[in-house]
BAFI-3210 file (N, C-alpha, C; in Angstrom, 3 decimals, decimal comma, padded with zeros to 6 digits):
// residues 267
n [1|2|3|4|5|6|7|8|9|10|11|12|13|14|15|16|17|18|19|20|21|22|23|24|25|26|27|28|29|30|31|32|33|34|35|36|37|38|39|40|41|42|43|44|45|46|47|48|49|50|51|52|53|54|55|56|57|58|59|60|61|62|63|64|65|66|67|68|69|70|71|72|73|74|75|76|77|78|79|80|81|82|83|84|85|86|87|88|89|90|91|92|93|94|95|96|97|98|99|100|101|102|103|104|105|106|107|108|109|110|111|112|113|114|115|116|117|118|119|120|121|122|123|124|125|126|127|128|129|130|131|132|133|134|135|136|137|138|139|140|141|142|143|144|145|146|147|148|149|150|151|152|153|154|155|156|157|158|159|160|161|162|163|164|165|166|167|168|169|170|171|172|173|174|175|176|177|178|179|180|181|182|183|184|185|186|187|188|189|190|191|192|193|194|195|196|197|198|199|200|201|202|203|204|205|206|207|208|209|210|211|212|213|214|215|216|217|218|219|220|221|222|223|224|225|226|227|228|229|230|231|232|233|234|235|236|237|238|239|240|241|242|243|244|245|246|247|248|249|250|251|252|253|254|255|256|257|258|259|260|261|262|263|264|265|266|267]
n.u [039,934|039,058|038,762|040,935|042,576|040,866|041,968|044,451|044,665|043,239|045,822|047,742|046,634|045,732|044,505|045,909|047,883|046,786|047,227|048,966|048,974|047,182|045,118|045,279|045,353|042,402|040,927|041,495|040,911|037,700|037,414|038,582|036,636|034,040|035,304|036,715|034,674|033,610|035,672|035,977|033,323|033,043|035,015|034,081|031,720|033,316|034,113|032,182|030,613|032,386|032,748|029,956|030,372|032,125|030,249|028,187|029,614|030,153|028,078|026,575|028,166|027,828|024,641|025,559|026,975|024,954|022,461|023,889|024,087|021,113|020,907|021,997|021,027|018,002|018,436|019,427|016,691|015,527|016,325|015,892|013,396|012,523|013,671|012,657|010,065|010,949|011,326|008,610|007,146|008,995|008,075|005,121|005,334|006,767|004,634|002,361|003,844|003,472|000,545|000,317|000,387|002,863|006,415|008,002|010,434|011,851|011,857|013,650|012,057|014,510|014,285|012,026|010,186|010,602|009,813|007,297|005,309|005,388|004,788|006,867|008,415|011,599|013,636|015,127|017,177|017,958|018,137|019,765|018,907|016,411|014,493|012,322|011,100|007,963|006,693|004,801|004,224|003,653|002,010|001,722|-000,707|-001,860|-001,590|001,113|002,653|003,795|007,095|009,070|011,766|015,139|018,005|020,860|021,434|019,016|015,500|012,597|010,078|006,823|004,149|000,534|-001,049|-000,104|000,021|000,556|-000,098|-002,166|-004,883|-006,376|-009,477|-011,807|-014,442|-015,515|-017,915|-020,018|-018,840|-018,314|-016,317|-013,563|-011,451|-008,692|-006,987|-004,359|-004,591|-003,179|-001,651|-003,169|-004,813|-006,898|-008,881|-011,680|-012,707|-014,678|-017,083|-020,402|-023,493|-025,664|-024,648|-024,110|-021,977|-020,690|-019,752|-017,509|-017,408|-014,968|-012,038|-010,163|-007,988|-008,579|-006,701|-006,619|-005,295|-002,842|-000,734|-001,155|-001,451|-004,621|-007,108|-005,752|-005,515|-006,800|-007,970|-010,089|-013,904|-014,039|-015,849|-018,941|-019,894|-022,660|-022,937|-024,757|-024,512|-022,833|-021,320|-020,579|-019,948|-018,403|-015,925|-013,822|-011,362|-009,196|-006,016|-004,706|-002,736|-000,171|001,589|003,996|004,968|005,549|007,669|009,409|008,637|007,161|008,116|006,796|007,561|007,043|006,086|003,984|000,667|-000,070|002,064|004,322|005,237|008,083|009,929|008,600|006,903]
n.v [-007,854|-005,791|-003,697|-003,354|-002,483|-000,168|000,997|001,270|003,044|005,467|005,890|006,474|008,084|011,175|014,162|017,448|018,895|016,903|015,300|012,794|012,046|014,063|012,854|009,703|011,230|012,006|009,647|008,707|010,282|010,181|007,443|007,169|009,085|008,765|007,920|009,936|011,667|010,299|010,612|013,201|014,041|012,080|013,847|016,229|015,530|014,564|017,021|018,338|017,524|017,429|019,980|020,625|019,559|021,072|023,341|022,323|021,367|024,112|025,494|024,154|024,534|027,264|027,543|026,424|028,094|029,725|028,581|028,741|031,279|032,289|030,774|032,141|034,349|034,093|033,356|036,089|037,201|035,819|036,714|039,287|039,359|038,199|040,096|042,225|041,728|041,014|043,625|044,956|043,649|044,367|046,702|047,143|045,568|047,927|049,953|048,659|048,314|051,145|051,150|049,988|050,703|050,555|050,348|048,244|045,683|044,572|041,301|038,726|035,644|032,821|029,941|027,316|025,077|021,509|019,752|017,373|018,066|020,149|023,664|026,115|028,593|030,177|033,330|036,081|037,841|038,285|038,593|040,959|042,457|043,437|041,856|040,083|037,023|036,043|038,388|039,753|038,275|039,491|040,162|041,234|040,423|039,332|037,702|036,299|034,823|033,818|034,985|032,719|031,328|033,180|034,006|034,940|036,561|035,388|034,196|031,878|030,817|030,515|029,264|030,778|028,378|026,466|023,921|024,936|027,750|030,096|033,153|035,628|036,698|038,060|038,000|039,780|040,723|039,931|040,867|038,779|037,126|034,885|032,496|031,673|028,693|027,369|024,031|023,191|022,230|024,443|025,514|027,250|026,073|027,800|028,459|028,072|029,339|029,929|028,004|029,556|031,668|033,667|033,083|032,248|030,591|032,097|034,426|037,094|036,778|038,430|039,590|040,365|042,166|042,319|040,656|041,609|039,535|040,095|042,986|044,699|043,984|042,931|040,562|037,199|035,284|033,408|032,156|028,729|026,664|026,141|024,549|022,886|020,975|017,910|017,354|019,066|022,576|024,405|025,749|023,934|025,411|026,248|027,763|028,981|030,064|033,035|034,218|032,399|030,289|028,551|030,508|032,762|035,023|037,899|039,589|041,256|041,979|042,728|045,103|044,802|043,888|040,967|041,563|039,718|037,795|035,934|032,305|031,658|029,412|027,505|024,390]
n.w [-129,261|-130,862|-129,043|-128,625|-130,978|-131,372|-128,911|-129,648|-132,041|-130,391|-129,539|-131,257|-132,989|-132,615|-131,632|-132,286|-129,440|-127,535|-124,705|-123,539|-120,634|-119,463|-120,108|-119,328|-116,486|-116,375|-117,183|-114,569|-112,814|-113,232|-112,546|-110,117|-109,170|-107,397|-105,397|-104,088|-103,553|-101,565|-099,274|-099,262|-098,235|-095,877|-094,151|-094,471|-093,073|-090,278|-089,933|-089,539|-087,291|-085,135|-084,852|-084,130|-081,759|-080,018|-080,187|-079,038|-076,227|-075,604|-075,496|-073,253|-071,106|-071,307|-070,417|-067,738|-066,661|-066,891|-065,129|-062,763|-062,361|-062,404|-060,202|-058,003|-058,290|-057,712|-055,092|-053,716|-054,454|-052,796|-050,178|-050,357|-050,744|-047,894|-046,249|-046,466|-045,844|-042,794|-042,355|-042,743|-040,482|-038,654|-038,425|-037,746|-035,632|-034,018|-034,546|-032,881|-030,204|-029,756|-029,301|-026,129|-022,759|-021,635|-021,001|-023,472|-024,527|-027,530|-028,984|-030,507|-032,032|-031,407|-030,987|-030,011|-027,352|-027,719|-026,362|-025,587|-023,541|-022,591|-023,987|-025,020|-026,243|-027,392|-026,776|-027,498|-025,679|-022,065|-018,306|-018,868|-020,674|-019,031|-018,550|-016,760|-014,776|-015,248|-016,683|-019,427|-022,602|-025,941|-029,245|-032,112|-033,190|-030,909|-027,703|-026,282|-024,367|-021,146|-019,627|-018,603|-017,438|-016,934|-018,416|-018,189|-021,814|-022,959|-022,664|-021,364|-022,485|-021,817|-023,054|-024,194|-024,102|-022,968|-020,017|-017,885|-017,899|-016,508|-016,480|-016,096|-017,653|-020,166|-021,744|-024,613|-025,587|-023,563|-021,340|-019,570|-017,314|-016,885|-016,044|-018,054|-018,845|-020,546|-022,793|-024,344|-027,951|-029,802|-028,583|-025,517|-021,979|-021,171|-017,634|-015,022|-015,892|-015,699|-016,912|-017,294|-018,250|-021,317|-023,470|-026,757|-029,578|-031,775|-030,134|-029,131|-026,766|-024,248|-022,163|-019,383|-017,723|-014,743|-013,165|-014,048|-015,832|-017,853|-020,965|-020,130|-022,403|-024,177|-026,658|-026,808|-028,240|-029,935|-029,132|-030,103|-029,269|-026,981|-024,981|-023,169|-020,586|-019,507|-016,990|-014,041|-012,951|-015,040|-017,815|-021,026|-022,916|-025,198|-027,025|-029,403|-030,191|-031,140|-032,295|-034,216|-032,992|-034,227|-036,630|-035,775|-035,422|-034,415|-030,911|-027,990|-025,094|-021,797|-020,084|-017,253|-014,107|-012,820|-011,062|-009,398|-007,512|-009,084|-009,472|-010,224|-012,272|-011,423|-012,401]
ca.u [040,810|038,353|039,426|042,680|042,691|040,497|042,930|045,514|043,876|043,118|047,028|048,958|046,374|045,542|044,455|047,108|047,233|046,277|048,184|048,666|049,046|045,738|043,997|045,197|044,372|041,091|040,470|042,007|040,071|036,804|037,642|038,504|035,915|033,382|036,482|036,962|033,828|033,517|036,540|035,221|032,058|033,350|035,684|033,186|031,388|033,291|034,278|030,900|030,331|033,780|031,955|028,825|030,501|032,437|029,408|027,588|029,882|030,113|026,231|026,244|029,021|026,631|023,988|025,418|026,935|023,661|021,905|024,514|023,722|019,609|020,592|021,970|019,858|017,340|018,954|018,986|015,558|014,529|016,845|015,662|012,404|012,834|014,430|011,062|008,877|010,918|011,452|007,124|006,796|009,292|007,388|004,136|005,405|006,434|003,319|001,959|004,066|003,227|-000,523|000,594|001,029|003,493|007,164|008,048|011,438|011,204|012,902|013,390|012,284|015,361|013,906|010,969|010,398|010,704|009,157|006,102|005,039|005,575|004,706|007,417|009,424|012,648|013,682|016,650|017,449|017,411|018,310|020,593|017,624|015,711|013,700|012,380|010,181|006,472|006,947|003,903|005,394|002,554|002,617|000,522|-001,592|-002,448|-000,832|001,931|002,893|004,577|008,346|009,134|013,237|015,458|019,443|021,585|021,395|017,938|014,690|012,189|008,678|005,414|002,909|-000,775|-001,507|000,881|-000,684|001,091|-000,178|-003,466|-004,933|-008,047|-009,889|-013,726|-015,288|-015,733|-019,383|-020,933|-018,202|-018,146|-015,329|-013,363|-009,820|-007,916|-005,737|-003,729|-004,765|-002,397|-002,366|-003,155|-005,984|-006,791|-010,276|-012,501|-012,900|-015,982|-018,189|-021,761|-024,044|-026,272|-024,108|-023,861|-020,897|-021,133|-018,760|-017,226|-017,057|-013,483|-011,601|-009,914|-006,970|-008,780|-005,811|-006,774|-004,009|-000,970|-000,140|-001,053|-001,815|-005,770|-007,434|-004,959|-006,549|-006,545|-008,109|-011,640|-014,290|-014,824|-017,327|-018,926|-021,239|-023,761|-022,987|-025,876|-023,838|-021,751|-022,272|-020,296|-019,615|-017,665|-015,293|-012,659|-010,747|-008,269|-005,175|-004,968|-001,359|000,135|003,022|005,123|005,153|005,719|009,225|009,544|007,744|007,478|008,536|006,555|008,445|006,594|005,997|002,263|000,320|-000,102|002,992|003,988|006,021|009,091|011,187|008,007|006,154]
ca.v [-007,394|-005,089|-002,640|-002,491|-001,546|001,269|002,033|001,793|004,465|006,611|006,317|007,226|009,155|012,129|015,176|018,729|019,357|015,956|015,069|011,308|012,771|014,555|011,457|009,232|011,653|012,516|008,786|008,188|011,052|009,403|006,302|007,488|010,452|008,392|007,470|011,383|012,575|009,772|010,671|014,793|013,879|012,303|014,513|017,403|015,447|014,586|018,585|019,459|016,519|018,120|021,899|020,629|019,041|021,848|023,913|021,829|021,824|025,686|025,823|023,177|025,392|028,968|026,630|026,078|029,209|030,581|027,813|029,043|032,963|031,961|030,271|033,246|035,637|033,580|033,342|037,238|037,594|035,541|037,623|040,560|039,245|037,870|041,361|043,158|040,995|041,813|045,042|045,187|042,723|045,277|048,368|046,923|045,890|048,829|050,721|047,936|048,174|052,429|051,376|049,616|052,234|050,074|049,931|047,068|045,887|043,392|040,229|037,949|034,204|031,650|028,594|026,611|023,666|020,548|018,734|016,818|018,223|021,747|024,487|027,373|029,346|031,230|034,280|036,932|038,732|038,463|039,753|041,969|043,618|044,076|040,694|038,981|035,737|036,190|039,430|039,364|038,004|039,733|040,213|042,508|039,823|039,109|037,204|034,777|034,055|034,395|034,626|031,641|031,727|033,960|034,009|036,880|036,990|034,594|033,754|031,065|031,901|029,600|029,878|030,527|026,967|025,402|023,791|025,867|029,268|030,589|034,029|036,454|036,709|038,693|038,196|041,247|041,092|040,155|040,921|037,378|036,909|033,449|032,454|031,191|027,872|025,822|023,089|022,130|022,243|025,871|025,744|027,413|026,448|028,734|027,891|028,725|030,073|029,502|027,588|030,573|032,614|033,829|032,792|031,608|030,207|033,328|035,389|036,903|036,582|039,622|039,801|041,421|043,292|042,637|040,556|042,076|038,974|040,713|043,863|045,212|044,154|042,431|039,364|035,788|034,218|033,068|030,412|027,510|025,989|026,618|023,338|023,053|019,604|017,545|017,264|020,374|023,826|025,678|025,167|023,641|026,758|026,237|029,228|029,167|031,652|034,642|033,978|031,491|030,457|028,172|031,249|034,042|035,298|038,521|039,373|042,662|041,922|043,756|045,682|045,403|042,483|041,067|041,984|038,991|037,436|034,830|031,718|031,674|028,404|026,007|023,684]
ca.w [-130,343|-131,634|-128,207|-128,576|-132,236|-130,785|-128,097|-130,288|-132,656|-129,941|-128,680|-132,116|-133,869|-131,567|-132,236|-131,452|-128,055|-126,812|-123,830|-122,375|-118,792|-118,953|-120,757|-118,266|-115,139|-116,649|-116,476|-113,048|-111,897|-113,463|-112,110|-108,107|-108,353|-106,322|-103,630|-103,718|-103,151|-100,421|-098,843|-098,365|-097,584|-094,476|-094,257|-093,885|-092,141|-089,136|-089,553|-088,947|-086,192|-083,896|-084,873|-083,322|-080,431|-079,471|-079,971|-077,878|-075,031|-075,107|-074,850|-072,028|-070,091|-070,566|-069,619|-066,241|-065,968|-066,653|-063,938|-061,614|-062,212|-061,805|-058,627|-057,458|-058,373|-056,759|-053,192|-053,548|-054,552|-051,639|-049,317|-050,702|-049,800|-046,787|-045,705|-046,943|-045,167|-041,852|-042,069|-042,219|-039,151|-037,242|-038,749|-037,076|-034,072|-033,098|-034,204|-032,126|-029,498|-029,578|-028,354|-025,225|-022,062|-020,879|-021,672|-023,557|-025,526|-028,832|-028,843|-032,084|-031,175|-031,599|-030,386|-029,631|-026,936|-028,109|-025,335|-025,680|-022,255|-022,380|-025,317|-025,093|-026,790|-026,537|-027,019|-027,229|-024,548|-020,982|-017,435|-019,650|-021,469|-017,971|-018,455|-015,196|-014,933|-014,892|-017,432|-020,112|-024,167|-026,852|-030,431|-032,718|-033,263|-029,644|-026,479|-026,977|-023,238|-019,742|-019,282|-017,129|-016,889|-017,418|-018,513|-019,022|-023,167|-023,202|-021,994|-022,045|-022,482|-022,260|-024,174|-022,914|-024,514|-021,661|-018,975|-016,712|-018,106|-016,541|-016,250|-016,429|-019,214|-020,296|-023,012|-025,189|-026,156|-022,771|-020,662|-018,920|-016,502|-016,762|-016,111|-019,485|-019,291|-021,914|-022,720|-025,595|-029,354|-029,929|-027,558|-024,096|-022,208|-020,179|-016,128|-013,929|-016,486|-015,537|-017,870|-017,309|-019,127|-022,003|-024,066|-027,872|-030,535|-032,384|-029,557|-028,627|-025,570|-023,926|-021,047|-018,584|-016,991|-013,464|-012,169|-014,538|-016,046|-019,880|-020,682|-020,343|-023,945|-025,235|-027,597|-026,613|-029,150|-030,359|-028,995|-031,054|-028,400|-025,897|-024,491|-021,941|-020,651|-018,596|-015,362|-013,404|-013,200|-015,847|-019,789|-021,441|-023,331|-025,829|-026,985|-030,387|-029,697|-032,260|-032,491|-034,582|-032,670|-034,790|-037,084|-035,007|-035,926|-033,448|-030,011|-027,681|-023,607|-021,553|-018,813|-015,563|-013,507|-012,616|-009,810|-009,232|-007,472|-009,798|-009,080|-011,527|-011,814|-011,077|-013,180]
c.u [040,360|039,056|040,498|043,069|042,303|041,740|044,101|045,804|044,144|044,947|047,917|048,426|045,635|045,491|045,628|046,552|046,950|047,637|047,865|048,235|047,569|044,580|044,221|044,699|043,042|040,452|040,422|041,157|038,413|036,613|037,459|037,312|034,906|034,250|036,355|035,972|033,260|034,623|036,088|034,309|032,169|033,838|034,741|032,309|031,611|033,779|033,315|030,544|031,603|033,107|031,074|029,236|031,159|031,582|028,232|027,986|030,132|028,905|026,115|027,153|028,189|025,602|023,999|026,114|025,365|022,911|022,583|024,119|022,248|020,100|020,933|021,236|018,252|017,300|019,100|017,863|014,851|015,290|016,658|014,089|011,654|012,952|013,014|010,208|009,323|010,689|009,324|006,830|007,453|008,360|005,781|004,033|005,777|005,428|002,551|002,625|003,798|001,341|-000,358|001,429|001,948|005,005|007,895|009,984|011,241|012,465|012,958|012,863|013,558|015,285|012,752|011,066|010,078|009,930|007,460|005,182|004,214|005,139|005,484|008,181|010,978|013,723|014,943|016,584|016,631|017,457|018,739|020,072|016,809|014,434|013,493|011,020|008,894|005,682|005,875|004,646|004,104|003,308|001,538|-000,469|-002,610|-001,376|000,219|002,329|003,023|005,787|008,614|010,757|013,785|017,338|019,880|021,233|019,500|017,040|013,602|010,691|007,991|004,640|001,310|-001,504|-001,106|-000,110|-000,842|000,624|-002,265|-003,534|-006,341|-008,556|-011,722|-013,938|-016,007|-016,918|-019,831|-019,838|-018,185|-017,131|-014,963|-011,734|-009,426|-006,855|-005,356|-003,894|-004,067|-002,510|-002,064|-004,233|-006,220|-008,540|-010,634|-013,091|-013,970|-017,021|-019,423|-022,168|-025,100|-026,173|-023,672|-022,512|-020,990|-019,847|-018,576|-016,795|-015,427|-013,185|-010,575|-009,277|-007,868|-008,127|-005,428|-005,682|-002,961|-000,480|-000,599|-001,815|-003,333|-005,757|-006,962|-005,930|-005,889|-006,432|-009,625|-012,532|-014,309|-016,009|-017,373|-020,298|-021,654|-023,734|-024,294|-025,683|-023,126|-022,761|-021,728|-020,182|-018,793|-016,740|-013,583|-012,261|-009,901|-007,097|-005,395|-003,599|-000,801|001,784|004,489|005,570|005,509|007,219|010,282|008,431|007,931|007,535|007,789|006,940|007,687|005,823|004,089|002,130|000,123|001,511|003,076|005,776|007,424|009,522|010,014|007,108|004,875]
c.v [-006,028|-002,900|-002,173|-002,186|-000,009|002,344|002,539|003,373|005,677|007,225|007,235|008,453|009,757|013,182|016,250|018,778|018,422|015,959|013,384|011,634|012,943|013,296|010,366|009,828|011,835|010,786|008,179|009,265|010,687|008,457|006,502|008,908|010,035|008,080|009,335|012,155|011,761|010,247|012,440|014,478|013,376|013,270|015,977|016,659|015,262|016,084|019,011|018,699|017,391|019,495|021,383|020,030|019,786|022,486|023,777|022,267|023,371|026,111|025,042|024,131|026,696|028,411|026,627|026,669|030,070|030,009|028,623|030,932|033,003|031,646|031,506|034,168|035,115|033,868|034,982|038,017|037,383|036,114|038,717|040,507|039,272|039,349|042,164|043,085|041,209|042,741|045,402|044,656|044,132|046,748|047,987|046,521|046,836|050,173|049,726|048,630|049,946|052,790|050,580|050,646|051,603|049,826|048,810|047,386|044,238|042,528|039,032|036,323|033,235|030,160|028,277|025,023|022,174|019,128|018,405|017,399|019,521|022,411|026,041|027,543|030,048|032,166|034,897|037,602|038,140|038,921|040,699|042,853|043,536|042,911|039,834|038,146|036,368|037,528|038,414|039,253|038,413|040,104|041,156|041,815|039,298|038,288|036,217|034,465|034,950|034,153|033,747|031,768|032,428|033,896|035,451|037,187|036,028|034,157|032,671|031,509|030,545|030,141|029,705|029,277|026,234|025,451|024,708|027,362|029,570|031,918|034,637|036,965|037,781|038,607|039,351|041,300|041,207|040,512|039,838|037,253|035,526|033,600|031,089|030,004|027,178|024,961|022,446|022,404|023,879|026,572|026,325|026,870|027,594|028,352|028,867|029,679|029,246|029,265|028,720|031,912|032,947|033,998|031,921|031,528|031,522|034,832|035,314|037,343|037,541|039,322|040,868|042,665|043,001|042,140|040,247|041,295|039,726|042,041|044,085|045,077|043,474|041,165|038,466|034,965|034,768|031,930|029,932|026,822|026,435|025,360|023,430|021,784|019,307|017,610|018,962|021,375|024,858|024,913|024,867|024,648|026,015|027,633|028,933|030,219|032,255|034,525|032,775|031,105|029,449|029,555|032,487|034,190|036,811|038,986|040,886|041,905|043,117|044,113|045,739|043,627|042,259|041,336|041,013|037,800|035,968|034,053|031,050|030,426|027,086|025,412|024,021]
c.w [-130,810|-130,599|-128,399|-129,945|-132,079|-129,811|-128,826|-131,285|-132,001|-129,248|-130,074|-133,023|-133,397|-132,170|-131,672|-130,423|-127,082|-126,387|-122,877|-121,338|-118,869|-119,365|-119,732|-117,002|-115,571|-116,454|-115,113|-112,482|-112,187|-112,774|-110,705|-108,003|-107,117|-104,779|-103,397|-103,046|-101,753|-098,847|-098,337|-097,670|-096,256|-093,778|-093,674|-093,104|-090,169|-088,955|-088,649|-087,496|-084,623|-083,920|-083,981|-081,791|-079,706|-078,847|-078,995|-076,272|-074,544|-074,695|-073,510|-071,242|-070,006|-070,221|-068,286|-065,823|-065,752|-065,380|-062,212|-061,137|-061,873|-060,290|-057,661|-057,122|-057,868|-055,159|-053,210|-053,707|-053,611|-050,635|-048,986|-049,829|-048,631|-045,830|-045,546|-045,936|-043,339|-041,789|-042,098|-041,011|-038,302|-037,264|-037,337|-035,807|-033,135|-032,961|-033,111|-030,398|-028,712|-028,615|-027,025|-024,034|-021,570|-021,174|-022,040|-024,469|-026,465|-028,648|-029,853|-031,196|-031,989|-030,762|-029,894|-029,009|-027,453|-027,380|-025,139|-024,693|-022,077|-023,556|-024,881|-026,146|-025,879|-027,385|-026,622|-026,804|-023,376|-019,556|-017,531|-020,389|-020,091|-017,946|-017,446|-015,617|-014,711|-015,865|-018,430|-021,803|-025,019|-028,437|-030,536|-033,057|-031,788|-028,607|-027,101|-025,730|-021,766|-019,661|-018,317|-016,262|-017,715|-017,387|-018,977|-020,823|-023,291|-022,217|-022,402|-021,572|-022,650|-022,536|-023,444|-023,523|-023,920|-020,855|-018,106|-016,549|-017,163|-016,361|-016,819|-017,392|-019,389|-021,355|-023,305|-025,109|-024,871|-021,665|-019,203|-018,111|-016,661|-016,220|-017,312|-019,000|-020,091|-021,646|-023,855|-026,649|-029,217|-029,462|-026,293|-023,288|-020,965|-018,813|-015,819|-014,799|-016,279|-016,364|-018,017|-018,240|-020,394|-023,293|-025,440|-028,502|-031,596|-031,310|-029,192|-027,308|-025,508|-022,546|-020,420|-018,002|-015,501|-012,542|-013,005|-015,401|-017,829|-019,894|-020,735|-021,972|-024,675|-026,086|-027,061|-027,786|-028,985|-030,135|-030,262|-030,840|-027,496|-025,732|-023,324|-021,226|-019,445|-017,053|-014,851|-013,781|-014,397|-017,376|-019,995|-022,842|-023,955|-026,861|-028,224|-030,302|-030,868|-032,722|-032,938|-034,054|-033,079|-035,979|-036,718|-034,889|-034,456|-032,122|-029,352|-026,029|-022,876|-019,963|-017,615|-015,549|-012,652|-011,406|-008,780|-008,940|-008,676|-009,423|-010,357|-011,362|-011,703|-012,094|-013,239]
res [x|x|x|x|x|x|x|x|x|x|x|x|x|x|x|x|x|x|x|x|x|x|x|x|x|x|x|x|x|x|x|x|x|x|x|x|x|x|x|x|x|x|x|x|x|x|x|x|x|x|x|x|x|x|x|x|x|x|x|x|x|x|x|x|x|x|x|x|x|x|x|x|x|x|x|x|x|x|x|x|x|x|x|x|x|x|x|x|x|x|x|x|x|x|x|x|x|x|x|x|x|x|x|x|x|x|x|x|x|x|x|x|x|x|x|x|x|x|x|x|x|x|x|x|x|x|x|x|x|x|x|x|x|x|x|x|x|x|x|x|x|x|x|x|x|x|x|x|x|x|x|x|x|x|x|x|x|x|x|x|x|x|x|x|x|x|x|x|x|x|x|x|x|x|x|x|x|x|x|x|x|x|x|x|x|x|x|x|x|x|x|x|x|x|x|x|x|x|x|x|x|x|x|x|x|x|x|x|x|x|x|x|x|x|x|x|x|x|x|x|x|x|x|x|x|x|x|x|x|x|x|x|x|x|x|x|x|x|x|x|x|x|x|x|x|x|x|x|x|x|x|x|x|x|x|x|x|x|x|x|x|x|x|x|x|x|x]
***
């Protein structure tokens, strides 16, 4: 009772100026202000939630444009590289190929044998660049083979780690005489050296010259051993090539055929 005398009060005896309207909204806006300020507050919030998710996916798209511009600029850095690193290999092979009296022509390698058996390579260019079988294959690092066959654009080259490869050899220091064959791996050993003779682990091994098949000097390689065994008459001589030939990228052909007839075509 006591209220509604009050309300009543406050309805007929009002001061100037008072307005129902605003006395009612002023309570209705009292009343819903907590709905109101619930109602922005989402309100800005899922604003800001769609802002950040846009913003997101615009960063995730320069993201992987940017990933995509790295990858690039990658594959041209290593091209660039790549390019560098030939262009020194050819610089040196043909200062290389400038101390050799012999005329040679360079040939990239595109292929290596696959066969458990054999250890060659093979190479670009061939009866068409002036390439015949038995022709000596060197690098600037030292020997890499003997041309075995030969096709018009390609040839196939063994390596002096093939069974098949032998040839004359001296040891630099004492000037030792042996003949060099592959024995596999990246190995060659040393034939008919006397136990008498002087041959030690470190010493390097040297293409004699004498029968054509490589040029005078060229490098073999380096012993690893050299044993004295209890039985026979010569040592036991293992050799390391100088030439790494899964790595060996270009080669020099050298133009003249050994002195030594050599049998093209056979095992």
């Amino acid at each position: 009772m006591t209220a509604l005398m009050v309300a009543a009060i406050q309805f007929f005896v009002r001061p100037p100026g008072f307005s129902l309207d605003r006395f009612v909204g002023g309570i209705g806006t009292y009343v819903f202000r907590p709905v109101y300020e619930s109602v922005g507050f989402l309100r800005q919030g899922a604003s800001s939630v769609w802002s950040g998710y846009i913003e997101l996916v615009t960063v995730s798209r320069e993201n992987e444009e940017l990933r995509k511009e790295a990858a690039v600029l990658k594959e041209n850095l290593k091209e660039s590289r790549d390019a560098v690193l030939e262009n020194q290999r050819l610089r040196e092979l043909l200062r290389f190929s400038k101390t050799l009296e012999k005329k040679t022509v360079g040939a990239r390698v595109v292929g290596h044998d696959v066969s458990p058996w054999f250890q060659g390579i093979f190479i670009e260019g061939g009866s068409g660049a002036g390439i015949e079988a038995g022709m000596s294959v060197v690098a600037p690092a030292g020997a890499v083979g003997r041309v075995h066959r030969t096709y018009p654009d390609l040839s196939e080259v063994i390596l002096l780690t093939d069974s098949r490869f032998a040839a004359d050899v001296i040891v630099e220091r004492t000037r030792v005489r042996a003949i060099a064959e592959g024995m596999g791996g990246n190995l060659c050993r040393l034939k008919y050296v006397s136990k008498t003779r002087d041959v030690v682990a470190g010493d390097r091994i040297l293409f004699s010259g004498f029968d054509g098949s490589m040029p005078k000097g060229t490098l073999l390689g380096t012993v690893v051993s050299a044993d004295r065994p209890r039985e026979g008459l010569f040592l036991n001589i293992r050799v390391v090539s100088a030439v790494s030939f899964l790595s060996v990228e270009e080669v020099l052909v050298v133009l003249s055929r050994p002195a030594v007839p050599f049998r093209g075509g056979t095992p």
